[in-house]
N, C-alpha and C positions, 0 to 999 in steps of 0.2 A: 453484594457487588457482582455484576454479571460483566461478563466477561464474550465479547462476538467480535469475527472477523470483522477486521473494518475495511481494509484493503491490502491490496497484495501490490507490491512495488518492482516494477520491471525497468529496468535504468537501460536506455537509449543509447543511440549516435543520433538519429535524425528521429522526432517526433512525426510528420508526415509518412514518411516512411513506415515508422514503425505501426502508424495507423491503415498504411494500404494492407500491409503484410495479415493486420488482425482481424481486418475485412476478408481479403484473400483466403486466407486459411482458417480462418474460424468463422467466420458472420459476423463478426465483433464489431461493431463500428465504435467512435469515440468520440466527446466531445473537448471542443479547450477548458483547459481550468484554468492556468493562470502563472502570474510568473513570482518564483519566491524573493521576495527583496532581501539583500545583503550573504545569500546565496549562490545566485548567478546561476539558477537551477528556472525550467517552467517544466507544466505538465499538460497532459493528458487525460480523458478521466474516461474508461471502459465500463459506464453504471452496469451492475449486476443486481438490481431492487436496493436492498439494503447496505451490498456492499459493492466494493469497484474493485476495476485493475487499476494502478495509478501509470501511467505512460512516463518516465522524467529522464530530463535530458536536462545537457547544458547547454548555456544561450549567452555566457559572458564569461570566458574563461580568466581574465580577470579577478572577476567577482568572488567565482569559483575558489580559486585556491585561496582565498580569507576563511571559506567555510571548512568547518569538517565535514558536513551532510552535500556542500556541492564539489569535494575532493573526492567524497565516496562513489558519488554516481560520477562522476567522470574515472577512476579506476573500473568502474563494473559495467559502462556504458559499451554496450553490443550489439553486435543483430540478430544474436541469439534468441534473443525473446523468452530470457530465463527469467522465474520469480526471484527478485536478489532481498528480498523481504517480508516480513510480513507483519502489518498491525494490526494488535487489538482496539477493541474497542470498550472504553466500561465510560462509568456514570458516576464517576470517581477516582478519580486521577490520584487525589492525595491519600485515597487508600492504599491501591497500587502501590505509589511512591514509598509510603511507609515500611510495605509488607518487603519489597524488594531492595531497598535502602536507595532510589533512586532520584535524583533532582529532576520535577516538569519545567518545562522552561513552555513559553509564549512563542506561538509561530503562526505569520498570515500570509496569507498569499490576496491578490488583488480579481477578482472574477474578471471576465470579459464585459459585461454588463458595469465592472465600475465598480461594485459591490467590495468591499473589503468579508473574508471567509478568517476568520481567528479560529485558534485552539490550542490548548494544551497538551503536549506532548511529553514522556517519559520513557528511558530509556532507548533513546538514541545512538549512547555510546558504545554500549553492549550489543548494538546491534552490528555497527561499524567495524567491533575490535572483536566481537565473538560470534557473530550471526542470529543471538538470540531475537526474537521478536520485539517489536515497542511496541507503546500504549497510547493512546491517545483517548481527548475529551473534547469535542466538539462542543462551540460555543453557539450552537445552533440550531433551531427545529429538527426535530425527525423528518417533518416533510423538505427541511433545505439540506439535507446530507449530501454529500457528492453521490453516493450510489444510487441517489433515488432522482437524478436530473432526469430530465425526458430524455427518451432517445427511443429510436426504431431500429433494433438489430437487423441487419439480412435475414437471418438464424432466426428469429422470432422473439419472445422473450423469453428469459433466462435467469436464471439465479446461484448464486455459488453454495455444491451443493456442501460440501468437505476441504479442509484442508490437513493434507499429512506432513507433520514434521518428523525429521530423521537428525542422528547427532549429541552429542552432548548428553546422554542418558539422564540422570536422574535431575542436571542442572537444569535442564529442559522445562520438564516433568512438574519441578518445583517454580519453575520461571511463569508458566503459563494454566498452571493451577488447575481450576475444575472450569477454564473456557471449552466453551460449546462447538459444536461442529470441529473441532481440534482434535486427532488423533497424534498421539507421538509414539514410533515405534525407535527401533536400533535400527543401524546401519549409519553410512557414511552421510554426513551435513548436508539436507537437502529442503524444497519447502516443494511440494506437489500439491495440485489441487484438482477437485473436479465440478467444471460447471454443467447445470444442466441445462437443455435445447429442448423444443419439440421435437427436433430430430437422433435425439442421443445427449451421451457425454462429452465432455469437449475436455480432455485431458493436458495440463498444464504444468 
């Protein structure tokens, strides 16, 4: 059961915005993903090859507070441009589920193209009520992944090289197992990352 960054979740006020800002200060461009039904949440999607930034805002406050996942990004939605997340990715969801005692539940969002994007998600709540990471299982090619849409950075291309977690010492540790490019040290609850450029690091 392999275990890889899938994306990193950065909760908005204004998706535009937040895309001038990623342009502006990194090269980062973004494309639309899509909006999540019964949510009140849409996103962003910053491909990194395999894996992405996820951009999410809210776009129905309504909608929003029915959701736990679209109350959480309207509590964390900023112009900070902090990581407020961060998902694995495996090839096995109800392994995960087992080892961690967690429920996946069904979640899509609608592409721009029309396209419906499904998958399987676990550990959501934990991530909400303790900051741990979730899991996800995409119900679709490698080559249709969000990380791997096209796109033309400023910056050039780029790929995420690390991501450090901090926090929670051994629950951590045991949360996110023997995942790859994952370091977890001590220190206060934080998620950093680093992508790479042709021109350098791009610290996150």
């Amino acid at each position: 059961m392999d275990l890889v960054p899938d994306h990193l979740v950065v909760c908005v006020e204004d998706l535009d915005d937040a895309d001038r800002e990623f342009r502006g200060r990194f090269g980062l461009g973004s494309v639309p993903g899509g909006r999540h039904h019964g949510h009140g949440t849409e996103n962003r999607l910053i491909p990194l090859g395999g894996s992405y930034i996820e951009l999410v805002g809210v776009v129905d406050k309504r909608e929003s507070v029915e959701s736990l996942f679209g109350s959480w990004v309207a509590v964390h939605a900023s112009g900070q441009l902090a990581i407020d997340a961060l998902c694995l990715r495996t090839d096995d969801i109800e392994a995960v589920s087992d080892r961690l005692e967690i429920q996946p539940v069904e979640m899509s969002r609608t592409r721009p193209d029309g396209a419906t994007l499904s998958w399987r998600v676990g550990g959501i709540e934990q991530t909400i009520a303790d900051g741990l990471p979730f899991f996800i299982e995409w119900n679709a090619a490698s080559k249709d992944l969000p990380g791997r849409a096209p796109i033309t950075h400023p910056v050039g291309d780029v790929h995420l090289e690390s991501v450090t977690l901090t926090g929670y010492g051994q629950t951590l540790k045991d949360w996110v197992a023997t995942a790859s490019q994952i370091e977890v040290v001590d220190g206060p609850p934080s998620i950093r990352a680093l992508v790479a450029t042709p021109s350098g690091t791009i610290h996150l």
